[in-house]
N, C-alpha and C positions, 0 to 999 in steps of 0.2 A: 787499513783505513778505519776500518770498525771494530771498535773489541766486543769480546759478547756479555753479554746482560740476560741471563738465565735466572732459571727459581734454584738455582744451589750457589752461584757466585757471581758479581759483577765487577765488569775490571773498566777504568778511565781513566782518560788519560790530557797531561797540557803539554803543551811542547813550543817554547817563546826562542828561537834561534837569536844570538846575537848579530848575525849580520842575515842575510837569506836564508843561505843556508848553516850547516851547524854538523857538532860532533855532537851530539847526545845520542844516545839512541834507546828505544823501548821496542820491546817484542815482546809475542804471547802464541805458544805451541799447545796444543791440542794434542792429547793422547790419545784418551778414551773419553767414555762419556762422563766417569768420574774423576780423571788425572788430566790434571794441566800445568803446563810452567808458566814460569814470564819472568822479565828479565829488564836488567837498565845500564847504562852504560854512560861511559863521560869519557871520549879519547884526548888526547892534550892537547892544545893547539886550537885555530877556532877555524872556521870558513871553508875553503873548499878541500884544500888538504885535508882539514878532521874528516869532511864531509865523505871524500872519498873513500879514505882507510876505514871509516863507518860501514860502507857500502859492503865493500870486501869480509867486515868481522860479519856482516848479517847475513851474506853467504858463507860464509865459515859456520856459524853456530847452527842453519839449516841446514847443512851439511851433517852435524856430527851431533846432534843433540836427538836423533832418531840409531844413532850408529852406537853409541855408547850410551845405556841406560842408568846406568851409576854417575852421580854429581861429579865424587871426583875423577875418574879417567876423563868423562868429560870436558874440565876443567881443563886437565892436564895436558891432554890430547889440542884443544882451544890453545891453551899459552903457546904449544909448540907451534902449531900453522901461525898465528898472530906473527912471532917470533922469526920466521920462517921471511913473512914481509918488513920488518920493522927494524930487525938488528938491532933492539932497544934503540932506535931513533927517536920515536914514540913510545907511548902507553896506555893504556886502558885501566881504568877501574871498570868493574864490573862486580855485578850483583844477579844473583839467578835461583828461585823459588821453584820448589815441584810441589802440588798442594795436589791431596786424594782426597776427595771429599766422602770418600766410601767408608773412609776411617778416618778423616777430620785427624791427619795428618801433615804439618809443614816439612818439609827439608830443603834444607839451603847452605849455599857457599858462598861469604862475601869474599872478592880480590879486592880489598884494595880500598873500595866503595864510601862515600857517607855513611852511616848503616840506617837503615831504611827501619821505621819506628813501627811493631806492632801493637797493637791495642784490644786487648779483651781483658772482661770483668773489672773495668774499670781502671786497669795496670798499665801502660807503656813498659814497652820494651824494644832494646837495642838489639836489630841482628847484625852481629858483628862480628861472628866466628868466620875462618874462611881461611886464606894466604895473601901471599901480598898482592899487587898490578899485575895486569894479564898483557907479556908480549918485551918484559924489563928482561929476564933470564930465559937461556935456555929450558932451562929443566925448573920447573917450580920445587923449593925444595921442602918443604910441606904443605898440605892443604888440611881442613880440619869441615867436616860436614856436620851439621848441626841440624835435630828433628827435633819439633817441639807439636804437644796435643794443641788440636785449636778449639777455639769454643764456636759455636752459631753465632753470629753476628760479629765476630772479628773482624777489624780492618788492620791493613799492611799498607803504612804507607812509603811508597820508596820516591826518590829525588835524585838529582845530581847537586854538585855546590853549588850550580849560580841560586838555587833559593835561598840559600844559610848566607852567600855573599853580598845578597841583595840589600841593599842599603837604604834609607831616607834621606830626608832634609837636612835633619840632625844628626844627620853619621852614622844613627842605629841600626845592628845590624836585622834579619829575619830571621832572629838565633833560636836555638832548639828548645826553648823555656815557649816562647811564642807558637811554635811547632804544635807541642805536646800539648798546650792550651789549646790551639783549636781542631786539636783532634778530639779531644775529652768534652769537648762543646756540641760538635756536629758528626759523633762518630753515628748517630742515628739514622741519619739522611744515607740515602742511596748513596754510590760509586759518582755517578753522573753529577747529583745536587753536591754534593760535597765538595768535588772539584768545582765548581761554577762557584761558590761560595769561597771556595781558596782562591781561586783566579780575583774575585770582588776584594778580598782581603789582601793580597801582593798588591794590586793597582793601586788601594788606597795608600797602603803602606808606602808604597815609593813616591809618590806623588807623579813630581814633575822629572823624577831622575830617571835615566832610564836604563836599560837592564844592562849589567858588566857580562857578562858572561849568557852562555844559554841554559837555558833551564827546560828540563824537563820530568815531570812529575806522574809518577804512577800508581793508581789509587787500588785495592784491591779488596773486596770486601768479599768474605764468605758466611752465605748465609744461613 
């Protein structure tokens, strides 16, 4: 219900279902006082189906993300339970960050995912390395885990598609050119005000249209 807001990192989050309920999903695990993950997810399909198999992966990943400390067995070990339910009926993208702030270290595996945009020293960048959908195949047949140094005041910001889907009056979309701009604008603001400040920026942007898909958006800022 609440994520934490500490003097080493702060994590926010928006979450707009398109009907009540929804398939997106975000979570945030706790290791030590220095190590934390977090995670985003978009399963196919919308409403209480998604909503369900959701339910199921977020005991699944509590399950197995204290059992296997390495990203990819993790991974790996995830597609097969997923799989296990799904028979690729379904799929998942999913996206999953472990941040040590003791050495201002990232690692991460994208499945599938948009790739969720970092930002420090002024730079954007795409984390995009990983394997493919989590829950399509039995056996994932490679994964690729990607560490990158982070600076103080970095922000990670991750998404599902309905925010890039999101559309206006004029058919335009809420494309990653728009993204990267207002991240480079308000990457200064807290986790909390930034989000509150994108939530005022999507609402304007759509106007009167309203949302194709569910969205949800997960802000991370280490400080």
């Amino acid at each position: 219900e609440k994520l934490p807001v500490n003097d080493q990192y702060e994590l926010s989050k928006i979450y707009k279902p398109h009907f009540n309920v929804g398939g997106d999903y975000l979570d945030y695990i706790k290791f030590d006082k220095n190590k934390f993950a977090f995670c985003i997810a978009d399963i196919s399909g919308k409403g209480v189906a998604a909503a369900l198999l959701m339910a199921n992966f977020q005991a699944i990943i509590q399950g197995l993300i204290f059992q296997y400390r390495d990203l990819e067995t993790f991974v790996f070990a995830l597609n097969q339970s997923v799989f296990r339910i799904t028979k690729s009926d379904k799929y998942i993208t999913f996206f999953i960050a472990e941040i040590d702030v003791s050495t201002m270290k990232l690692r991460y595996i994208n499945a599938g995912h948009y790739p969720p945009v970092l930002y420090q020293n002024g730079e954007t960048r795409r984390l995009d390395k990983g394997c493919t959908i989590i829950g399509a195949f039995e056996k994932l047949p490679h994964i690729e885990e990607e560490e990158l140094d982070l600076e103080h005041n970095s922000m990670i910001l991750s998404f599902t598609d309905g925010l890039v889907d999101l559309r206006n009056e004029l058919g335009d979309y809420f494309e990653d050119e728009k993204i990267e701009k207002f991240i480079k604008t308000n990457s200064n603001e807290s986790a909390e005000a930034f989000n509150s400040l994108l939530l005022s920026e999507i609402d304007q942007f759509k106007g009167a249209q309203s949302y194709p898909d569910d969205i949800a958006i997960l802000t991370c800022k280490v400080l």
